[in-house]
KEMARZA-319601 format. One record per residue (C-alpha): residue in one letter; x, y, z. Coordinates in pm, whole numbers. Each point is the difference from the previous one (the first is absolute). Layout:
BEGIN
pt roti a; east X; north Y; up Z
...
//
This chain:
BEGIN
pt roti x; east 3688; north 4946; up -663
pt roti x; east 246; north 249; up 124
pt roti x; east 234; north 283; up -186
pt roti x; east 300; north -237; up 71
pt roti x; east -150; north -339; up -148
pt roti x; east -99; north 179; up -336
pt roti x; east 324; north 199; up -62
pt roti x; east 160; north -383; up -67
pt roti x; east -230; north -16; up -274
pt roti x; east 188; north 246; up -250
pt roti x; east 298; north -79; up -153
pt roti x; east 85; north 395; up -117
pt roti x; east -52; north 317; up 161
pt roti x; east -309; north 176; up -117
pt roti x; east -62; north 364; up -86
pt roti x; east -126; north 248; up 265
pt roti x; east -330; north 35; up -185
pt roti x; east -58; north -416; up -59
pt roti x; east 109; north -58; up 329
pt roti x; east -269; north 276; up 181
pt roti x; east -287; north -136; up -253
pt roti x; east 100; north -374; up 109
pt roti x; east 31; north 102; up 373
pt roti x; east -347; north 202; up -4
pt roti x; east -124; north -327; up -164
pt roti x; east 119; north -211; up 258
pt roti x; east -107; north 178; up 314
pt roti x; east -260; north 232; up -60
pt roti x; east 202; north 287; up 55
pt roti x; east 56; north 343; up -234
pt roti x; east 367; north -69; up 0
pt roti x; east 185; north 313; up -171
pt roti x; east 366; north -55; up -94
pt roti x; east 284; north 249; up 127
pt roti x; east -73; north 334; up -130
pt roti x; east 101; north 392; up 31
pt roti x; east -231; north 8; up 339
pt roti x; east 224; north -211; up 152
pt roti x; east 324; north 164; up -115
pt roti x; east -171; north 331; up 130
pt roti x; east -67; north -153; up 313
pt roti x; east 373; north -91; up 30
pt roti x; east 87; north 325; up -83
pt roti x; east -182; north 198; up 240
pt roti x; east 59; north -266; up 328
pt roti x; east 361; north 57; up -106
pt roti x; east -14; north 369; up 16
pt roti x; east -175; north -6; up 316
pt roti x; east 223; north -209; up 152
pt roti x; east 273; north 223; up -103
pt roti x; east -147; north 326; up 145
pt roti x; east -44; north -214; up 318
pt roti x; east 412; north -120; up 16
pt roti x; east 88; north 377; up -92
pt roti x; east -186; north 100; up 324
pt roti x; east 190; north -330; up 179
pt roti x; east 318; north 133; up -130
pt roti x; east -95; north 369; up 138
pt roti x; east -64; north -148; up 327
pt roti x; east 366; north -130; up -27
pt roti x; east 190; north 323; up -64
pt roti x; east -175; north 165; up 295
pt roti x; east 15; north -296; up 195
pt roti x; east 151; north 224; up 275
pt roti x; east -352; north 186; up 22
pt roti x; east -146; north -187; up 310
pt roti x; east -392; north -14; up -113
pt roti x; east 167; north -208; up -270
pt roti x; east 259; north -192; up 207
pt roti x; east -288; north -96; up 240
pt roti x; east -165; north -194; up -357
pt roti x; east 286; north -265; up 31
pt roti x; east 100; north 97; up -324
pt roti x; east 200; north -374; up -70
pt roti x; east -345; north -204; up 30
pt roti x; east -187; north 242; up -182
pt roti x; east 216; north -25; up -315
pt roti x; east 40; north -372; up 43
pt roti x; east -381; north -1; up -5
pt roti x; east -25; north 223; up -307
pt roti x; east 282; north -226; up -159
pt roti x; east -175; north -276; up 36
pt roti x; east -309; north 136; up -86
pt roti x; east 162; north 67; up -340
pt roti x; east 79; north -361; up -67
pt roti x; east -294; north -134; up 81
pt roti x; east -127; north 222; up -316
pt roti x; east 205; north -160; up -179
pt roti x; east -139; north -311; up 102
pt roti x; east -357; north 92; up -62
pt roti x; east 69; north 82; up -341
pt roti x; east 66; north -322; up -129
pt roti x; east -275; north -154; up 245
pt roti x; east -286; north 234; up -54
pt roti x; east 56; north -80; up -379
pt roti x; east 155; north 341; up -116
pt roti x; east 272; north -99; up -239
pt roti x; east 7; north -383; up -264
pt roti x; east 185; north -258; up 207
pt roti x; east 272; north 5; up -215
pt roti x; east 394; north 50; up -16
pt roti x; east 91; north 123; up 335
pt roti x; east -359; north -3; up 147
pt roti x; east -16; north -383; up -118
pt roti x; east 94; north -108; up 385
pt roti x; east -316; north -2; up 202
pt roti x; east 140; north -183; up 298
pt roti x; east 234; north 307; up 47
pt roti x; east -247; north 294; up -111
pt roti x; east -299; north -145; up 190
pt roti x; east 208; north -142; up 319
pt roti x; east 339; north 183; up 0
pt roti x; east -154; north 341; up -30
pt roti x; east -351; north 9; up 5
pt roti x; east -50; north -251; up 329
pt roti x; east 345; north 109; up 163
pt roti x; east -26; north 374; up 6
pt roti x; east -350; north 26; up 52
pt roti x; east 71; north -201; up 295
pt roti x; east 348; north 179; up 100
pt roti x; east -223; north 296; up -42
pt roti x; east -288; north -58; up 267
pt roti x; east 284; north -192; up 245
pt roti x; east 216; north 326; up 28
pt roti x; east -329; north 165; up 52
pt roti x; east -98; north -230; up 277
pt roti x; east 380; north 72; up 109
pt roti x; east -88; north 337; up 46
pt roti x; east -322; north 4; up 181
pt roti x; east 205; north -256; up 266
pt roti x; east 247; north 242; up 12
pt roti x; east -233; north 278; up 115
pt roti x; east -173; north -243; up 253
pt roti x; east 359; north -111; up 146
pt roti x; east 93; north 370; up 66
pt roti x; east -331; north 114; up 95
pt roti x; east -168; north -229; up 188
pt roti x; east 280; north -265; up 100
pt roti x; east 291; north 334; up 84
pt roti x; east 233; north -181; up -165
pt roti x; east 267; north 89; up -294
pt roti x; east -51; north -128; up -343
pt roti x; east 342; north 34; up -123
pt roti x; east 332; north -201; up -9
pt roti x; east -71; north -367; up 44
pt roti x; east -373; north 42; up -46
pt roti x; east 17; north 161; up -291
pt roti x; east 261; north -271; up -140
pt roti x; east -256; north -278; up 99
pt roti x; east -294; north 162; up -179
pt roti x; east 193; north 14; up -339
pt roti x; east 107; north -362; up 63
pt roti x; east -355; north -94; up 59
pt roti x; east -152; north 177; up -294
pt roti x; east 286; north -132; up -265
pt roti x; east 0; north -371; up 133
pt roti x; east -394; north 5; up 25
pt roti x; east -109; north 126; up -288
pt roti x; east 308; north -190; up -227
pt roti x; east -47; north -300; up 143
pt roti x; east -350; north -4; up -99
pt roti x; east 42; north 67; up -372
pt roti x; east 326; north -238; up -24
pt roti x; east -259; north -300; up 131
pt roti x; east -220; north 159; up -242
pt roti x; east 235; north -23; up -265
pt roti x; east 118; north -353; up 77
pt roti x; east -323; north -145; up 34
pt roti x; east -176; north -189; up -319
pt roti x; east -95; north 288; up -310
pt roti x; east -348; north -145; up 27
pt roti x; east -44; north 72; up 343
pt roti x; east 124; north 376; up -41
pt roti x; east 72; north 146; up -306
pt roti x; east -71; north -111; up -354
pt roti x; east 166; north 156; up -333
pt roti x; east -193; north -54; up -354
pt roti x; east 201; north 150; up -229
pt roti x; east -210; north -73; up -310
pt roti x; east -260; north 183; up 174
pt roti x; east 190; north 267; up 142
pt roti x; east -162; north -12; up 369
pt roti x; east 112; north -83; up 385
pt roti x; east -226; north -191; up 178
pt roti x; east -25; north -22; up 391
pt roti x; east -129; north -315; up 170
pt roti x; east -300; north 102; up 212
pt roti x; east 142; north -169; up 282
pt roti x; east 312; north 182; up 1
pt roti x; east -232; north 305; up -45
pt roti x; east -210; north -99; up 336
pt roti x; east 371; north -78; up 177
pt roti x; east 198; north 335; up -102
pt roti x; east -311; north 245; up 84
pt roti x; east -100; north -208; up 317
pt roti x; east 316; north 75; up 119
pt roti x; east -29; north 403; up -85
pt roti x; east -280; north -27; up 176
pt roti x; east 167; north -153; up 296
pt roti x; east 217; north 263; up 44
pt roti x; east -202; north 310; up -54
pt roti x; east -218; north -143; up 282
pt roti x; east 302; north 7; up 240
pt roti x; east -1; north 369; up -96
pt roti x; east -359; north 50; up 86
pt roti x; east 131; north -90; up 324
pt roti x; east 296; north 223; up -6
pt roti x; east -202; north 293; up -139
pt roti x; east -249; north -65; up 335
pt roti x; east 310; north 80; up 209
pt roti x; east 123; north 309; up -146
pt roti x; east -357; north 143; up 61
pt roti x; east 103; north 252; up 269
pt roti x; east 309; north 88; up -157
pt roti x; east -70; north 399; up -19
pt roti x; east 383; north 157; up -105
pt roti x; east 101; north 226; up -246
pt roti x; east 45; north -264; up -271
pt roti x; east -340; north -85; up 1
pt roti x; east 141; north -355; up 16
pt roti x; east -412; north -157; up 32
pt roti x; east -137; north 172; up -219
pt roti x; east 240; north -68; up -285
pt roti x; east 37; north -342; up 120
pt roti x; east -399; north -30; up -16
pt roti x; east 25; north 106; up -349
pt roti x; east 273; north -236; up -162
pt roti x; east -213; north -253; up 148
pt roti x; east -313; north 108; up -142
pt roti x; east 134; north -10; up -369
pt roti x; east 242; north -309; up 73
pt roti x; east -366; north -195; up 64
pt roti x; east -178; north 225; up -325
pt roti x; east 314; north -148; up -206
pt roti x; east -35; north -356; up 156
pt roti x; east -409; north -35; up -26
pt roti x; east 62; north 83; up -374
pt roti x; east 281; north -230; up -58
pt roti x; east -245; north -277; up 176
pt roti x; east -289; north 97; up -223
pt roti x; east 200; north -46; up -313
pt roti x; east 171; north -255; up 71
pt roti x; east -265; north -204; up 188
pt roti x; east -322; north 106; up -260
pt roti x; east 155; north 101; up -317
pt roti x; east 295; north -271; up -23
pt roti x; east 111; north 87; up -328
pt roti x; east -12; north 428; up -16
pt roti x; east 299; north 9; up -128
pt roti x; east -186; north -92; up -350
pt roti x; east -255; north 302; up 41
pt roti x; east 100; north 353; up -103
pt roti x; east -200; north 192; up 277
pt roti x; east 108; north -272; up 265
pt roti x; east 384; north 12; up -46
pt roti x; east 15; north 364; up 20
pt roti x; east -219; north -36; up 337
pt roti x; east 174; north -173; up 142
pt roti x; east 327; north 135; up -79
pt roti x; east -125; north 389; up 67
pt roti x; east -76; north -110; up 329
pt roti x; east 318; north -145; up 74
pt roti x; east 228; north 292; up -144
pt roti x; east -273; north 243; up 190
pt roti x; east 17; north -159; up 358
pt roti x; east 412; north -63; up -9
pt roti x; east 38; north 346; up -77
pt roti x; east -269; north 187; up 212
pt roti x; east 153; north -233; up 325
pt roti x; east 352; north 154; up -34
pt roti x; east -131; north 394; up -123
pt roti x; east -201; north -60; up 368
pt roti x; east 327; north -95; up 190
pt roti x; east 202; north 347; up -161
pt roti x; east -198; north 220; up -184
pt roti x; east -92; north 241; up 325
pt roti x; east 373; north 29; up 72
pt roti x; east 139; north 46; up -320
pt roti x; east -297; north 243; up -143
pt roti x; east 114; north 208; up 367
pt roti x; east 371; north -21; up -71
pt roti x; east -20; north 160; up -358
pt roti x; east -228; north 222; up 99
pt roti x; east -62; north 70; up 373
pt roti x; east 322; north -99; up 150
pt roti x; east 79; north 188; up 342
pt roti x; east -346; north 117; up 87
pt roti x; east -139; north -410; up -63
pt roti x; east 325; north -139; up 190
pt roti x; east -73; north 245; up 306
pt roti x; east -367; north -104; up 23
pt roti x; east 107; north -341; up -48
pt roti x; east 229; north -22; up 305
pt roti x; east -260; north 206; up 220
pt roti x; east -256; north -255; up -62
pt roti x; east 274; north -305; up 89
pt roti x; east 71; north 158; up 306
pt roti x; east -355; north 40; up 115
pt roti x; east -64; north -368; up -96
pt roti x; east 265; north -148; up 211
pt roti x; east 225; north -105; up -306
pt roti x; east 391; north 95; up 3
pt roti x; east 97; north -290; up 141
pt roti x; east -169; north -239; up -241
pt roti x; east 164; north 214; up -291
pt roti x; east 342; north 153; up 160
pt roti x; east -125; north 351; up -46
pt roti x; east 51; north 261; up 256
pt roti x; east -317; north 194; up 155
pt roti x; east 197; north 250; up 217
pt roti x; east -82; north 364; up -69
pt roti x; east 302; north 128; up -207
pt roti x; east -38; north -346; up -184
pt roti x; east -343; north 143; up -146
pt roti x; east 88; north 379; up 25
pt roti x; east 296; north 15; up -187
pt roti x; east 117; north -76; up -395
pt roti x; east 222; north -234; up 121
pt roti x; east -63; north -412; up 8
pt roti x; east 27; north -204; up 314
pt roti x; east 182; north -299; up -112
pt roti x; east 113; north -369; up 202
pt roti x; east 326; north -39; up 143
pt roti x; east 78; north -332; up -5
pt roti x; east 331; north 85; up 188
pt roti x; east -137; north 213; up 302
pt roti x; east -390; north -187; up -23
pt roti x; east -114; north 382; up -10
pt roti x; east -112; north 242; up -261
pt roti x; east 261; north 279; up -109
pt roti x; east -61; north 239; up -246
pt roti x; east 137; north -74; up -315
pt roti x; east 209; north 251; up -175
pt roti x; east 219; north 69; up -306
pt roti x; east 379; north -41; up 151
pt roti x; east 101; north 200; up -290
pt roti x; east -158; north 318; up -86
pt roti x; east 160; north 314; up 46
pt roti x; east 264; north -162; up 160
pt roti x; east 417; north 125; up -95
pt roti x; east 93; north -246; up -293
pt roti x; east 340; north -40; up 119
pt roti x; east -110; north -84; up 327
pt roti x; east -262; north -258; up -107
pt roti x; east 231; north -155; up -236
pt roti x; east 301; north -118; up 267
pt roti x; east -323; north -61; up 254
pt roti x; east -265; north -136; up -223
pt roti x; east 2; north -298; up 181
pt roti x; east -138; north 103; up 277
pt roti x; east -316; north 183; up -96
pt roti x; east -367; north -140; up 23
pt roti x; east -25; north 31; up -407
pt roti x; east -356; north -112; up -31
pt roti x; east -232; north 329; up -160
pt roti x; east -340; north 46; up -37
pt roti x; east 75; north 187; up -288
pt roti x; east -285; north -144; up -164
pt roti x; east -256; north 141; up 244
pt roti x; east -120; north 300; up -231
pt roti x; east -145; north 140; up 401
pt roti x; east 417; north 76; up 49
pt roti x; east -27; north 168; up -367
pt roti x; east -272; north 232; up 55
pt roti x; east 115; north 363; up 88
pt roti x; east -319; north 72; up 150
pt roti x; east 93; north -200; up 332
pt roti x; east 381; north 212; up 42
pt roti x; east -137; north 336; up 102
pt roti x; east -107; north 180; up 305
pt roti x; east 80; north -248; up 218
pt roti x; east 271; north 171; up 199
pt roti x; east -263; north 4; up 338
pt roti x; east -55; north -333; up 71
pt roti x; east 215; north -246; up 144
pt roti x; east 284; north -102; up -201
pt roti x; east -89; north -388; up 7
pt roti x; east -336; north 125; up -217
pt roti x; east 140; north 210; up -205
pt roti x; east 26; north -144; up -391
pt roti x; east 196; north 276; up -95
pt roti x; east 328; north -143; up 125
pt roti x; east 229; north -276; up -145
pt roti x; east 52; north -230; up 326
pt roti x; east 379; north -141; up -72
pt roti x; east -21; north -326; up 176
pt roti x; east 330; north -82; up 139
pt roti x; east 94; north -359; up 84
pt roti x; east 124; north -146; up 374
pt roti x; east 369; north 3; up 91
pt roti x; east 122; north 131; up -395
pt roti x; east 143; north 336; up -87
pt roti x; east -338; north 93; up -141
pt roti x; east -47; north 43; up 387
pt roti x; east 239; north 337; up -23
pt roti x; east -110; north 153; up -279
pt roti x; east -226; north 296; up 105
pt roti x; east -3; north 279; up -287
pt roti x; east -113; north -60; up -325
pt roti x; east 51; north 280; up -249
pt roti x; east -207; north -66; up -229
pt roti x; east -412; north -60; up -1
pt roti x; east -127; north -305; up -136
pt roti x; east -167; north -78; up -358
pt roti x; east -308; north 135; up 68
pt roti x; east 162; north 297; up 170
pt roti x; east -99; north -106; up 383
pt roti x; east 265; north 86; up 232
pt roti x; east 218; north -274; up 169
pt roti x; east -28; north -54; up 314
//
């Protein structure tokens, strides 16, 4: 007899401890009602994902930093994001709280959070590694329209799958026993929703093949090798327990398995993607982004990522940045530093105002001084005052004053 055809036995709720001793009776199990190891283990995989969105939200205020911008920062926290709410979802699955008051809707725990964002999880992984094969090995963009069809595709996908889900017959899917306190998950459902997890991470096995000789200053394989390796760990654990221990969620030891594992391999996946970058920017910042674009130029990249490899681009403090206007790379400079404030107020207009004023390489004094022999395009001891085309910015050609930092204008 199955979980769901005994919970229509009971006519009221029992309490935690009747209802483990009647559930250990009934199948053999040492069931252990919800207890302080599973608040603890909410606890901590809530902490951990919050250390892990503080170094997302880093990423984001130095987003400018190009190791970092190379991450595609918008995926990453989508992935993280979702990687959050399918927690959520595994909470109430794996057994972690009493199905009760707001947790007493398994359909949309167990499918609406748990099924979708474990699944919106792996597809905008899968998104990513066919991102890195379009631009590497197919020379083409993955931006714009592309980019706009892969969002469509993993929204429509994965919803439509849980809204047939939800639509279909509760015995087929989902059942609720309140009395009990318990979700239980049809075994064929079970086969269906992991068969096709394991559909998909074997289109990545493909993917992963293709981006073998991928050798670039992202180390785009490698990490790709490794999300992979602990997307299959997580999967081959989910099949186990789902597949040969049906009913975990009932067993202390089990539940938090299971649920470790989880918070583990969704956080691990996105600490692979940024941690390198974001450990270099707080700490290492000019000396890592130098090497960084030294070892992109000798593997062939700016063109894949929009980053300059001419000489000043990688002697110099100064970023190369993408003109969309001119299809060129300019050097991108504060339009108002040092500059007469009379004269930038009735001209403001017509100044290039972006700044890398967040680059702490333009902040560092160390980079200003005896510099006077060398060319003056390599110097970083001068302010560069970018003027713009055909504007009276053109005819301005003394500044008094130095800039900020106390670079002269040029």
């Amino acid at each position: 007899m199955s979980l769901s055809a005994i919970g229509g036995s009971f006519t009221t709720a029992l309490d935690p401890d009747a209802r483990a001793n009647f559930l250990s009776a009934f199948t053999g199990l040492d069931v252990a009602p919800v207890g302080t190891a599973d608040t603890v283990l909410i606890a901590i995989s809530a902490g951990l994902y919050g250390i892990t969105m503080f170094m997302v939200i880093y990423a984001w205020f130095n987003r400018k930093y190009r190791p970092i911008r190379a991450k595609n920062l918008a995926w990453t926290t989508a992935i993280h994001i979702a990687g959050i709410l399918w927690f959520l979802g595994n909470v109430v699955t794996n057994g972690h709280v009493r199905i009760k008051g707001v947790f007493a809707h398994c359909k949309l725990w167990i499918i609406w959070f748990r099924i979708l964002f474990c699944y919106m999880y792996a597809s905008m992984l899968i998104v990513r590694f066919y991102a890195l094969d379009r631009v590497f090995n197919q020379n083409k963009p993955f931006r714009g329209r592309t980019n706009l069809y892969a969002i469509a595709f993993v929204i429509v996908f994965n919803v439509g799958f849980c809204l047939v889900s939800h639509l279909v017959k509760t015995e087929l899917t989902v059942y609720q026993s309140d009395v009990l306190e318990l979700c239980d998950v049809d075994m064929n459902y079970r086969i269906a929703a992991i068969t096709i997890q394991w559909v998909m991470w074997a289109g990545v096995a493909v993917l992963i093949y293709r981006l073998r000789n991928i050798q670039s200053s992202f180390n785009e394989f490698r990490e790709s090798l490794g999300l992979f390796i602990i997307a299959i760990i997580v999967l081959i654990d989910t099949s186990v327990n789902n597949f040969a221990l049906p009913r975990y969620p009932l067993v202390l030891k089990h539940r938090l398995e299971k649920t470790s594992i989880d918070v583990l391999g969704s956080n691990i996946m996105v600490w692979l993607i940024l941690a390198q970058p974001v450990y270099n920017c707080m700490f290492n910042r000019r000396q890592y982004e130098s090497g960084w674009l030294s070892k992109l130029t000798k593997d062939g990249h700016k063109k894949e990522y929009e980053v300059s490899s001419g000489q000043a681009g990688l002697t110099t403090a100064y970023a190369k940045m993408n003109d969309s206007e001119f299809q060129d790379t300019r050097l991108n400079f504060s339009g108002s530093d040092g500059i007469d404030p009379v004269y930038y107020a009735n001209n403001q207009n017509y100044y290039d105002n972006d700044t890398l004023s967040g680059d702490a390489t333009l902040r560092n004094p160390e980079v200003y001084v005896n510099q006077d022999s060398i060319p003056i395009a390599l110097r970083t001891n001068l302010h560069i005052h970018r003027p713009v085309l055909n504007t009276p910015s053109m005819f301005r050609t003394v500044v008094k004053d130095n800039a900020a930092d106390n670079r002269r204008v040029v």
